[in-house]
Backbone as a printed PyTorch tensor [residue, N CA C, xyz], in Angstrom:
tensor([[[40.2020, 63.5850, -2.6550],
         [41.2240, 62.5510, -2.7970],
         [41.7970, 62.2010, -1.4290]],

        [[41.6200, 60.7520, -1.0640],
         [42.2760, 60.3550,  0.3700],
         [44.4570, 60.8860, -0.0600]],

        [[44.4190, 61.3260,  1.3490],
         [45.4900, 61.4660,  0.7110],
         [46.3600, 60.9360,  2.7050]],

        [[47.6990, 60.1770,  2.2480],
         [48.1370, 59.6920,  3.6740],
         [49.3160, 60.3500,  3.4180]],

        [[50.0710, 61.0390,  4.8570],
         [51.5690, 61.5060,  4.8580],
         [52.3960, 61.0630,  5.9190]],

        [[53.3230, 60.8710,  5.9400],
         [54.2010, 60.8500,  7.1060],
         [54.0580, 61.9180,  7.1900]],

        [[54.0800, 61.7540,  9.2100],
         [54.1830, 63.2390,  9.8450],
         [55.7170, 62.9970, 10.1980]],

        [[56.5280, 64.0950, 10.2890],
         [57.8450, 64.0000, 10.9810],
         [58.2200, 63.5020, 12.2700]],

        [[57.2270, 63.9160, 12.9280],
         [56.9270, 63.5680, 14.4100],
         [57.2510, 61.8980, 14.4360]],

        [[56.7980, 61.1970, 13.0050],
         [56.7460, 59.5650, 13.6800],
         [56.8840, 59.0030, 12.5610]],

        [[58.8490, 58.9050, 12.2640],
         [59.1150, 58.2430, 10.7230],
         [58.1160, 56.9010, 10.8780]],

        [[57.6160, 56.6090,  9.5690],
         [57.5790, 55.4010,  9.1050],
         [55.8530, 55.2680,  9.0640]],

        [[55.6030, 56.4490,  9.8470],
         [54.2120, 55.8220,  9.7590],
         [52.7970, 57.1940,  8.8740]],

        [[52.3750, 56.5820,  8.7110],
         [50.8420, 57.2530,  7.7290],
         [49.8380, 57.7240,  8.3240]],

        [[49.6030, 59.1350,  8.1310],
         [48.2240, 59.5560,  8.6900],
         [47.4360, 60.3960,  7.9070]],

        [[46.7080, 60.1140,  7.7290],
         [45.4150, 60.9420,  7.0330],
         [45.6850, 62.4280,  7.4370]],

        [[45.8770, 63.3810,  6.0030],
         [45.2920, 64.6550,  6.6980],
         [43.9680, 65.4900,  7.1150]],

        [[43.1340, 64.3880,  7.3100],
         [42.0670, 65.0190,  8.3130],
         [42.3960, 64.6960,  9.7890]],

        [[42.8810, 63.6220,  9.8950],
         [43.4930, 63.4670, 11.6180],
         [44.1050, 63.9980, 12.1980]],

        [[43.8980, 63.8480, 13.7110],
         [45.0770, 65.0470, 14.6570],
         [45.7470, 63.8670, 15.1220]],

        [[47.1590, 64.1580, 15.7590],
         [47.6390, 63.0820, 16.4650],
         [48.4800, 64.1940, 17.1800]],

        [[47.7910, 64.6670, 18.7590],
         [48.3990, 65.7810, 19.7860],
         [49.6630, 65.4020, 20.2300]],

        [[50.6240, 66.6210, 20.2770],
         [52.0060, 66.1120, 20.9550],
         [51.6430, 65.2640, 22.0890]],

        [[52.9840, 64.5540, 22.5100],
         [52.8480, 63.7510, 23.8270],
         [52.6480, 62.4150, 22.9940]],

        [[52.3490, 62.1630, 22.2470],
         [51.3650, 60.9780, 21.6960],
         [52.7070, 60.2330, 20.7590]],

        [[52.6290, 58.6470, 21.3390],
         [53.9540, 58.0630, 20.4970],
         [53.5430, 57.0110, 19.3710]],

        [[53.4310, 56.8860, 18.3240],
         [52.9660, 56.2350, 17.4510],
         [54.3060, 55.4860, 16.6950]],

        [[54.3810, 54.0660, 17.0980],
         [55.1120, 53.2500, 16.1760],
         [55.4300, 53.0220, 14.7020]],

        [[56.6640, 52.5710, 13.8240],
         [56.6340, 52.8930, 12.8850],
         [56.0230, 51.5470, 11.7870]],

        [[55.0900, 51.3860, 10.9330],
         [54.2790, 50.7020,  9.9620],
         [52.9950, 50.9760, 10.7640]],

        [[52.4400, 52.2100, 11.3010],
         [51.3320, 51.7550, 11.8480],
         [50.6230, 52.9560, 11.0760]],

        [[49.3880, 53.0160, 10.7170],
         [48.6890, 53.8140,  9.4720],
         [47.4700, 54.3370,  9.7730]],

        [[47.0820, 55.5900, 10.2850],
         [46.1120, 56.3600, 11.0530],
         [45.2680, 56.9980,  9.8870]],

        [[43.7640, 56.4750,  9.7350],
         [42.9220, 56.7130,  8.7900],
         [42.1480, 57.9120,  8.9830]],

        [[41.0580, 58.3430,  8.1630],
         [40.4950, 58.9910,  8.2650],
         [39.8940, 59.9580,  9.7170]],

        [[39.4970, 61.4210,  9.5590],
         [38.7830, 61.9470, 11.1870],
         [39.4520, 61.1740, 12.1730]],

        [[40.3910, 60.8170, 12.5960],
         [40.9720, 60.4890, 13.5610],
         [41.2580, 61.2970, 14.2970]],

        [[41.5950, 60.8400, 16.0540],
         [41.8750, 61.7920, 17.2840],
         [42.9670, 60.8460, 18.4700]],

        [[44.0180, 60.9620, 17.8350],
         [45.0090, 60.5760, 19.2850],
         [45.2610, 61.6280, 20.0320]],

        [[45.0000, 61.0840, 21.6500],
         [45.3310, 62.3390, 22.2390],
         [46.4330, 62.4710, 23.2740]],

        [[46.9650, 63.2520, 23.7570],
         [47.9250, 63.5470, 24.2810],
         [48.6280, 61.8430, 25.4120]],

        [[49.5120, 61.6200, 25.9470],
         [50.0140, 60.4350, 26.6820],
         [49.2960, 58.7620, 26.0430]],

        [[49.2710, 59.2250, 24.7310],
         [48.5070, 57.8760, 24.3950],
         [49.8040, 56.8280, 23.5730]],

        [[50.0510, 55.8320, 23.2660],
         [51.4550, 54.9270, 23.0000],
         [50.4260, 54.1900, 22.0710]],

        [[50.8560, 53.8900, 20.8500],
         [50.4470, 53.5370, 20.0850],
         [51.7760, 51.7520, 19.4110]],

        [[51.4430, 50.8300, 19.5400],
         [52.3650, 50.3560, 18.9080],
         [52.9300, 50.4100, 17.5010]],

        [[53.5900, 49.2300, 16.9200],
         [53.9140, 49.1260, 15.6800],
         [52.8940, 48.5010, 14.7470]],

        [[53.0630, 48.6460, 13.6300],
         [52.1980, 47.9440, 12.8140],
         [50.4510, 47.9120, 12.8130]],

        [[50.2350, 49.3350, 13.6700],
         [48.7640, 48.8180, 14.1010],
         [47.9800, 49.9170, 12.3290]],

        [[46.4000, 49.2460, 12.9630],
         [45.7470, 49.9760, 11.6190],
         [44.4200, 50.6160, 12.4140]],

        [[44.5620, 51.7410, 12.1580],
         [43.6320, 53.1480, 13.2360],
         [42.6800, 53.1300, 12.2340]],

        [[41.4620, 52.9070, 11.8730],
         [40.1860, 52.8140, 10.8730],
         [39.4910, 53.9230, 11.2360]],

        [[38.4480, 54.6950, 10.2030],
         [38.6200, 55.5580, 10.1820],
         [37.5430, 56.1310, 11.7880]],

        [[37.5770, 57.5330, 11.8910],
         [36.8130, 57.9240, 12.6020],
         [36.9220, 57.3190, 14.4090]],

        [[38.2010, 57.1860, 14.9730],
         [38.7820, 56.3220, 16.1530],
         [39.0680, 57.7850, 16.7090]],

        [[38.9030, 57.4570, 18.2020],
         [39.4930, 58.7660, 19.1430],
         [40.1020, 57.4490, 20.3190]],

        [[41.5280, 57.9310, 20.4190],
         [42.0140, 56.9420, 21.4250],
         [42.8060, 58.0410, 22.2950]],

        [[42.8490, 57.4600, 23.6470],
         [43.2710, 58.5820, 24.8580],
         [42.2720, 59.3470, 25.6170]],

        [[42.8210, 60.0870, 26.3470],
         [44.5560, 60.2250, 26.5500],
         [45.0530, 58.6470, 27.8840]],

        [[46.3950, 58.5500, 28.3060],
         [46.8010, 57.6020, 28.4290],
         [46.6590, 56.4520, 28.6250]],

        [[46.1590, 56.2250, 27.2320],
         [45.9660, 54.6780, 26.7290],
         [47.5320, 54.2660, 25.8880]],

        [[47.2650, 52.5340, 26.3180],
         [48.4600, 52.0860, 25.6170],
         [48.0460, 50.8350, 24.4630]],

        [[48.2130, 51.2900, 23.4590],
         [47.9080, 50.0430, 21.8990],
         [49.4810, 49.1270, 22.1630]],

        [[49.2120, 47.7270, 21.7010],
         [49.8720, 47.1070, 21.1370],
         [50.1360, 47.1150, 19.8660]],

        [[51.5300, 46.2590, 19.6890],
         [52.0180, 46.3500, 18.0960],
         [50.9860, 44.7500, 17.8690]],

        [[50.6540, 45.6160, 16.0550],
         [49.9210, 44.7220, 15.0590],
         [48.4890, 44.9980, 15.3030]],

        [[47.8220, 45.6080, 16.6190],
         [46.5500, 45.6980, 16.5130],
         [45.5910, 46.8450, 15.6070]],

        [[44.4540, 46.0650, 15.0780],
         [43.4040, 46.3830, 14.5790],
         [42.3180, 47.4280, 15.0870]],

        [[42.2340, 48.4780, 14.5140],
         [40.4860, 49.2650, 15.2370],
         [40.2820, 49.6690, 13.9880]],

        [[38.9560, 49.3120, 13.8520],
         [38.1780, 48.9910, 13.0690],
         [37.5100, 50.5450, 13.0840]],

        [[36.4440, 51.0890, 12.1200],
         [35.7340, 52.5110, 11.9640],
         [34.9860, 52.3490, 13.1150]],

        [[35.2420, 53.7710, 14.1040],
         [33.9850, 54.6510, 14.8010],
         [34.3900, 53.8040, 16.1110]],

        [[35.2660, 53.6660, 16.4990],
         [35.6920, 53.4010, 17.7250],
         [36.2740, 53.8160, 18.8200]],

        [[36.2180, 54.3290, 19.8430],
         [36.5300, 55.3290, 21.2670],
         [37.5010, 54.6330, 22.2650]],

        [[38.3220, 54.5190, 22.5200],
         [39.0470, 54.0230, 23.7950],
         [39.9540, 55.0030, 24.2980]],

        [[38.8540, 54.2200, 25.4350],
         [38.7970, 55.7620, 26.7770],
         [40.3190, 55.6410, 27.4970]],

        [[40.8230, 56.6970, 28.0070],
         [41.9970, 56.4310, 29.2290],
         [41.3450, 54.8710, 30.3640]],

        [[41.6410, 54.3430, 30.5490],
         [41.8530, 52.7120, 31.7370],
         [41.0700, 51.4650, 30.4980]],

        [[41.6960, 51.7320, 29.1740],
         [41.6720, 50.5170, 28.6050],
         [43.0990, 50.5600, 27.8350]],

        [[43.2680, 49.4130, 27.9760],
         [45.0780, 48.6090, 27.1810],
         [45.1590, 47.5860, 26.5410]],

        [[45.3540, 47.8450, 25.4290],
         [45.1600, 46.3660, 24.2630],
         [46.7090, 45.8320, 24.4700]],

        [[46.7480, 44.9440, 24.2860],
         [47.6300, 43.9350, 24.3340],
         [48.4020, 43.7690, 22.6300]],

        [[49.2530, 43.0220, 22.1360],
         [49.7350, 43.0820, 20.8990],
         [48.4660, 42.5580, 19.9680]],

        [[48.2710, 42.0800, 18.9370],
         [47.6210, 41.9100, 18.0610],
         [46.2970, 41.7320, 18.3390]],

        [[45.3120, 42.8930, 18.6710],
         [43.8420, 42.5920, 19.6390],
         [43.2030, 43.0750, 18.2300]],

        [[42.1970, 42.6450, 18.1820],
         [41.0640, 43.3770, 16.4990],
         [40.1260, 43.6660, 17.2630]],

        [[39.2270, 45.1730, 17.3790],
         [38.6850, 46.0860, 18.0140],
         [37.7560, 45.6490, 16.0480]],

        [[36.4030, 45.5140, 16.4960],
         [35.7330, 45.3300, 15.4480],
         [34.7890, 46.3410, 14.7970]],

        [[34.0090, 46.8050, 14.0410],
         [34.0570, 48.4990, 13.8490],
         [32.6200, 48.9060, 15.0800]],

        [[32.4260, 50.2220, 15.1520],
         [31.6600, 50.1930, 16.5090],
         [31.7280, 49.8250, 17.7700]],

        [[32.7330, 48.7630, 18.0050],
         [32.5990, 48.3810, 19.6920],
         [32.9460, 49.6040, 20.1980]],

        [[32.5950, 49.0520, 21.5180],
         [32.3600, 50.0610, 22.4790],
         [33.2020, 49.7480, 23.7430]],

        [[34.0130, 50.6880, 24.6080],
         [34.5370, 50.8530, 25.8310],
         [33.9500, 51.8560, 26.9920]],

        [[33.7670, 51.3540, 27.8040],
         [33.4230, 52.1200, 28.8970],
         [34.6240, 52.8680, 29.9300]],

        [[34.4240, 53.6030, 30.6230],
         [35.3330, 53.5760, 31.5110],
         [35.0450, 54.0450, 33.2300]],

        [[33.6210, 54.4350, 33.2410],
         [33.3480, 54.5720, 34.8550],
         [31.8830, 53.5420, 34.5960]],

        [[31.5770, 53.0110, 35.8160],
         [30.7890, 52.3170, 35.7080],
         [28.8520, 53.1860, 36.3860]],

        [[29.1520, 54.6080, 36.6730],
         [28.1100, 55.0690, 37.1520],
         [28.1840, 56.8680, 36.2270]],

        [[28.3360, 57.0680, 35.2900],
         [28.7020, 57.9860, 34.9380],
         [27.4000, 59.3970, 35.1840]],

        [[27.5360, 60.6700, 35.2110],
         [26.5260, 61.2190, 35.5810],
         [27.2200, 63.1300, 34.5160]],

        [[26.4770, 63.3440, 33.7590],
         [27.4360, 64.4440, 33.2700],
         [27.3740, 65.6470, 34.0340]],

        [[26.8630, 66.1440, 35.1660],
         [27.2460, 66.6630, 36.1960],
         [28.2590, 66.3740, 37.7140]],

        [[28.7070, 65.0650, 37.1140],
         [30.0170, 64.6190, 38.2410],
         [31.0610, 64.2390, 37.7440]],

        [[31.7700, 64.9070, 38.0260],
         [33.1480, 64.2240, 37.8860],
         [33.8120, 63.1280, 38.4590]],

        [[33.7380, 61.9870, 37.6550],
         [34.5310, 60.9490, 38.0940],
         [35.7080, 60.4910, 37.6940]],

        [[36.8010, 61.2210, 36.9270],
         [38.0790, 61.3480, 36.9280],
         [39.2190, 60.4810, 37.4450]],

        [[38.6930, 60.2470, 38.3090],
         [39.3600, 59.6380, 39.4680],
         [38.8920, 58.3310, 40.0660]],

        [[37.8750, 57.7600, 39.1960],
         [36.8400, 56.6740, 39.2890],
         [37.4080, 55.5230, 37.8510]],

        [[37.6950, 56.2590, 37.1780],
         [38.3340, 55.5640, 35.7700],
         [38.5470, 53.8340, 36.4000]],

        [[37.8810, 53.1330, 35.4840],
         [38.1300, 51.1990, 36.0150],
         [39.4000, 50.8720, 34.6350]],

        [[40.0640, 49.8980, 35.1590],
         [40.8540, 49.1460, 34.1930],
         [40.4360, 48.1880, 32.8940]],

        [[40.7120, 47.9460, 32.2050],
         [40.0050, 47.2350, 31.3860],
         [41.1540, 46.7900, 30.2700]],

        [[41.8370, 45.7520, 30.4050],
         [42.9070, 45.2010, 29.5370],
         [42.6790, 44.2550, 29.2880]],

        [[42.8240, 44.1150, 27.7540],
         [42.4390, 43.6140, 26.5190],
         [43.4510, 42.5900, 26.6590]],

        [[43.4940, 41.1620, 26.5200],
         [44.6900, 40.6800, 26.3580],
         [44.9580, 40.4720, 24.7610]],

        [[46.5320, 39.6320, 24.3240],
         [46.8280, 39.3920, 23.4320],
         [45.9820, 38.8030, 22.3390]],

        [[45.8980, 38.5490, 20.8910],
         [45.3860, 37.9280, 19.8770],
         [43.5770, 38.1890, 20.3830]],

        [[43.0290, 38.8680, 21.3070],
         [41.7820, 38.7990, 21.6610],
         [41.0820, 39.5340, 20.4140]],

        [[39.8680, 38.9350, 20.1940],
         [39.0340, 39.5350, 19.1840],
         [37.3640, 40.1150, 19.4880]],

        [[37.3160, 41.5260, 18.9740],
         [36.3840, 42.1710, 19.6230],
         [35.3790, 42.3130, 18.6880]],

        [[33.6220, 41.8220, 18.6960],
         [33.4240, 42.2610, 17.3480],
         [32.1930, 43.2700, 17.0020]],

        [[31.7980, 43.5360, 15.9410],
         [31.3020, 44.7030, 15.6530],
         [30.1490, 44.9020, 16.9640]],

        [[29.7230, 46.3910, 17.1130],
         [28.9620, 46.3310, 18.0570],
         [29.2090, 45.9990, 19.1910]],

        [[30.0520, 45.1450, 20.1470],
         [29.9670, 44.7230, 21.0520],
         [30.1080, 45.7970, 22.3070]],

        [[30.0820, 45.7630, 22.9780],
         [29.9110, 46.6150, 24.6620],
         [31.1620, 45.5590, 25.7040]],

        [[31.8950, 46.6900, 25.9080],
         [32.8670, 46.0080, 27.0520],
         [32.9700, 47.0700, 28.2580]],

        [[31.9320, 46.5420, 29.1360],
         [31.3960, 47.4810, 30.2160],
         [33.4180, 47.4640, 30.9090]],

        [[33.4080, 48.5730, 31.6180],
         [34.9690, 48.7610, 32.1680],
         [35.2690, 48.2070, 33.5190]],

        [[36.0950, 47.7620, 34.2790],
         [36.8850, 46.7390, 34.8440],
         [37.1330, 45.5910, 35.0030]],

        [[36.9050, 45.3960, 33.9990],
         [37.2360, 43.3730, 33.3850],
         [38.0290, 43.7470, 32.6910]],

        [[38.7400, 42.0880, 32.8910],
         [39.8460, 41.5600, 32.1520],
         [39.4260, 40.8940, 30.8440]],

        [[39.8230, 40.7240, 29.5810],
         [39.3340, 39.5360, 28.7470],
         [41.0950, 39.2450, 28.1530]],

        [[41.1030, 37.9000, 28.6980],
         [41.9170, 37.0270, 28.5960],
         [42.2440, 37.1840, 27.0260]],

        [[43.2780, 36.2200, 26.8020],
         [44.6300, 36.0300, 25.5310],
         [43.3130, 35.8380, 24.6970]],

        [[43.2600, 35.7970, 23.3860],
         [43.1920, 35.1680, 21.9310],
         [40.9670, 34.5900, 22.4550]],

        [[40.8260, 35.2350, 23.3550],
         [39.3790, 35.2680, 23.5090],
         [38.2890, 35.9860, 21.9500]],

        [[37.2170, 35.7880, 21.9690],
         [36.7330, 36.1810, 20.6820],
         [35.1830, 36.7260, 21.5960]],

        [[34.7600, 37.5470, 21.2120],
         [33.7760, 38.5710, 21.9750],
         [32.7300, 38.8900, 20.3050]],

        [[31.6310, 37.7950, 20.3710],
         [30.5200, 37.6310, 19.3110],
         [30.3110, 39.5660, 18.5480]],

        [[29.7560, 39.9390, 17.6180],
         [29.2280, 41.0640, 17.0950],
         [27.8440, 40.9450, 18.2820]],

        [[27.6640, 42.2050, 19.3790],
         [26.7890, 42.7980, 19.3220],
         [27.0290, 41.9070, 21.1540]],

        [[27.8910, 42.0550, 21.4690],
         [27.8440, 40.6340, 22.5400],
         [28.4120, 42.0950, 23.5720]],

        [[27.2780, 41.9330, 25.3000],
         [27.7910, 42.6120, 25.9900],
         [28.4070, 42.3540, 26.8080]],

        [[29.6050, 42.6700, 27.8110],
         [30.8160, 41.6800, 28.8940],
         [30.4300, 42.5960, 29.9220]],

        [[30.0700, 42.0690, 30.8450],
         [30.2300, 42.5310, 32.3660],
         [30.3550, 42.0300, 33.1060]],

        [[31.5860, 40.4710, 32.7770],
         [32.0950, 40.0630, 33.6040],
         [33.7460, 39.3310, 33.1300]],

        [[34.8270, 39.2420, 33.6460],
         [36.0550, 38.7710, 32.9460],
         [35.5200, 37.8570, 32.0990]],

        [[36.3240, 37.4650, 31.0970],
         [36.8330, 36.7860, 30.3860],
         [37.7360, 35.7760, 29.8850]],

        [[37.9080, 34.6780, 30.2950],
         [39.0130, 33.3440, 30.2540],
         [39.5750, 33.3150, 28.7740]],

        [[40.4670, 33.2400, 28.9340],
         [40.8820, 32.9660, 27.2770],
         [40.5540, 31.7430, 26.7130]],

        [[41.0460, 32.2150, 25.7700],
         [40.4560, 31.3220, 24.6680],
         [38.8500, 31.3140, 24.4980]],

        [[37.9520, 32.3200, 25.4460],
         [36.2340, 31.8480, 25.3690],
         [35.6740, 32.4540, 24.2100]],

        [[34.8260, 31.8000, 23.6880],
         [33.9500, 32.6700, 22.6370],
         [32.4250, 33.1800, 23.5620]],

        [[32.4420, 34.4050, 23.3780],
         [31.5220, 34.9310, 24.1660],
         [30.5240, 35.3850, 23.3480]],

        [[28.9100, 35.4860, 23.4320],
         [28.2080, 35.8760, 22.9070],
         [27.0420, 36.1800, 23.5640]],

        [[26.1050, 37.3420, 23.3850],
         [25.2660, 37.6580, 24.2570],
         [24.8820, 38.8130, 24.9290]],

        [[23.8290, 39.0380, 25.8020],
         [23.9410, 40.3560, 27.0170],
         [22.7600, 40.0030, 28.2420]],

        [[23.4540, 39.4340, 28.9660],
         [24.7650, 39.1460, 29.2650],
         [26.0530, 38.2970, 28.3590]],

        [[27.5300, 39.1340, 28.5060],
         [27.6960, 37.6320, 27.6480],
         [28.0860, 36.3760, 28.4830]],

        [[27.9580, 35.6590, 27.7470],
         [28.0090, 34.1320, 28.4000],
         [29.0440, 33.4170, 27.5990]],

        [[29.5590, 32.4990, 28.0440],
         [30.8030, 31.4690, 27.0930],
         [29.7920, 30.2990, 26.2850]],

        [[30.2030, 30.3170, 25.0550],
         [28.8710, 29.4800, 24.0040],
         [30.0920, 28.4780, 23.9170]],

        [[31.3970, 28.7700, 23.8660],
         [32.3940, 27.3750, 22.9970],
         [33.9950, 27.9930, 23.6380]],

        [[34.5390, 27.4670, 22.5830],
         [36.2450, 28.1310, 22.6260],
         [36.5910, 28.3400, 21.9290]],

        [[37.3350, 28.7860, 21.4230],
         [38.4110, 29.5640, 19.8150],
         [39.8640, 28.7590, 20.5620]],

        [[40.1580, 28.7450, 18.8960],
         [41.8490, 28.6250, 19.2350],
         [42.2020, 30.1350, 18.5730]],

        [[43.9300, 30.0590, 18.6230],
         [44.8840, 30.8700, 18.5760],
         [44.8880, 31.7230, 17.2800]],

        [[44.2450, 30.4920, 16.4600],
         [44.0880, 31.1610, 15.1210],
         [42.7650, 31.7110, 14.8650]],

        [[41.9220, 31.7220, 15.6310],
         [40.5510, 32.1600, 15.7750],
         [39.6240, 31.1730, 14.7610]],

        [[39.9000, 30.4570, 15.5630],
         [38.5520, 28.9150, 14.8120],
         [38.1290, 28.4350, 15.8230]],

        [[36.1710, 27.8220, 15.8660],
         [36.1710, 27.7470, 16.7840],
         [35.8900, 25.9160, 17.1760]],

        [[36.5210, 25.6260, 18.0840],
         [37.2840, 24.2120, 18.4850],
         [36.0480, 23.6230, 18.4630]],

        [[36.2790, 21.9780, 17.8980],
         [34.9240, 21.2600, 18.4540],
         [35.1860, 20.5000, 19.6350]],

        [[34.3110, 19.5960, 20.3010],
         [34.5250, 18.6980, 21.4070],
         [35.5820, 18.1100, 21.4430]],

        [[36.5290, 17.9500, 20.1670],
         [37.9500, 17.2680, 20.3350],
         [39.1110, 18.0780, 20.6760]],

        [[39.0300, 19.4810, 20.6490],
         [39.6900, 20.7660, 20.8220],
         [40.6430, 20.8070, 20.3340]],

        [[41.0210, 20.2670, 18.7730],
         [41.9800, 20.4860, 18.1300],
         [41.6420, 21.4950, 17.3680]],

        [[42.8020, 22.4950, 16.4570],
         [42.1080, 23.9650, 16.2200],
         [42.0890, 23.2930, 14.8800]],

        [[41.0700, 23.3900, 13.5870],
         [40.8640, 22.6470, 12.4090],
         [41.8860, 23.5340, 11.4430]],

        [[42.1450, 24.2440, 11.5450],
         [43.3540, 25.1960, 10.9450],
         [44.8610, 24.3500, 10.8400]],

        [[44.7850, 25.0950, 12.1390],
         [46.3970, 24.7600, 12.6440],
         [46.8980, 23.1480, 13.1650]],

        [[45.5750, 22.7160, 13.4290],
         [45.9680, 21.3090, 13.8750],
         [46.0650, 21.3370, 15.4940]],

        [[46.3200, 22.4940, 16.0410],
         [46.7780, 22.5620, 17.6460],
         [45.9490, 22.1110, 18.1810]],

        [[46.6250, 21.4020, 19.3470],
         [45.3290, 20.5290, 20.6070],
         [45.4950, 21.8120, 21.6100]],

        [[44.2740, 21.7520, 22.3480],
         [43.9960, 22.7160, 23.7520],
         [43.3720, 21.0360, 24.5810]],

        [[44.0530, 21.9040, 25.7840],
         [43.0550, 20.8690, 26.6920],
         [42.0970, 22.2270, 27.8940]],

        [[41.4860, 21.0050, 28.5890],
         [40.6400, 22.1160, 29.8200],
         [41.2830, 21.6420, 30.9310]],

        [[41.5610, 22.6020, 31.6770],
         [42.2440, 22.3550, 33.5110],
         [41.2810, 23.1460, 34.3280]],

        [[40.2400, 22.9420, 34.7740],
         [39.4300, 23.4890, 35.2430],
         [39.4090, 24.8060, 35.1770]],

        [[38.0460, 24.3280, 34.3840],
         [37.4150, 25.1020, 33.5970],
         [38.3310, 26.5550, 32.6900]],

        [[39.4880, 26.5480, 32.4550],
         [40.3100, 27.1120, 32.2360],
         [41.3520, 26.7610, 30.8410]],

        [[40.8960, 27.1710, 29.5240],
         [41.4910, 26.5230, 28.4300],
         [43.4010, 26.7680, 27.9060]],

        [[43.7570, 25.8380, 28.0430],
         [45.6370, 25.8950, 27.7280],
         [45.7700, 25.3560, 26.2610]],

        [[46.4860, 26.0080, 25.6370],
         [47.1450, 25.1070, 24.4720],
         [48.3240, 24.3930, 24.8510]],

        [[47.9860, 23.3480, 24.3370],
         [49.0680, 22.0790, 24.7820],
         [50.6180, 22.1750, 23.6620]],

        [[51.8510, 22.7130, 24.1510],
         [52.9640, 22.7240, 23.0630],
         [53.1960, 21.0810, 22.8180]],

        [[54.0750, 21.4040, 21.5370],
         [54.4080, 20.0090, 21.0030],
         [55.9060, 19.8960, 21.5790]]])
């Protein structure tokens, strides 16, 4: 029987008792830690997020509030999601770019921050020290080894920019209004803005 408890450690929020969540570790309150889970020590977890099952995050990594990780997902110390990012099940994070299991590179760790509303999807590979911009969308199975502009829909390996997404994650046609929401984006070289009303 799945069974979820508040731990004392962190009113408000749900964790599976097969998961660990190591002291040091701050977990926001509506946020709901699933199955085989592993937070580890200096890791910040926001509010509202949803930990799917089988996730090891840390040590000092920082989640935003509202974000998504999806089953069987790893994020290493020098990656930082931004508020509402969806980690799709399987992707993947890197964090040294030459790794060797007889060297220690510790001290080699690359950055890799996720921006806001960005969407990550199943399978994908996000080699470590790139940026991927706001409310960007990263295809199932699509590899990045190079930044990311917001708003791009990326797909591929290499990935490459195929189109644009809007805010609500639809993806824009040649008129760049979002078919959802109605919102216009324009381009300022080569660089996509949503235009306020």
């Amino acid at each position: 029987m799945s069974e979820m408890r508040e731990d004392p450690r962190f009113p408000g929020v749900l964790i599976h008792q097969s998961s660990y969540v190591d002291d040091g570790a701050v977990v926001g309150r509506g946020t709901k830690i699933w199955h085989f889970c592993h937070i580890l020590p200096r890791t910040v977890i926001g509010e509202n997020c949803s930990i799917g099952q089988n996730v090891m995050i840390g040590p000092n990594v920082r989640i935003g509030n509202g974000c998504k990780i999806q089953n069987n997902v790893s994020i290493y110390d020098g990656v930082e999601l931004a508020d509402d990012v969806f980690c799709g099940p399987s992707c993947v994070f890197t964090n040294v770019n030459n790794p060797r299991a007889g060297v220690s590179r510790k001290d080699e760790f690359r950055k890799t921050p996720i921006g806001r509303g960005a969407s990550i999807g199943a399978n994908a590979t996000i080699v470590c020290g790139h940026s991927l911009g706001e409310y960007c969308f990263i295809g199932a199975g699509t590899v990045v080894t190079k930044d990311v502009a917001a708003f791009s829909l990326m797909a591929g390996n290499p990935a490459r920019r195929i189109g644009w997404m809007s805010r609500a994650g639809e993806r824009l046609g040649s008129d760049l209004v979002c078919p959802r929401t109605h919102r216009r984006y324009e381009l300022h070289n080569e660089a996509l803005v949503e235009i306020e009303d």
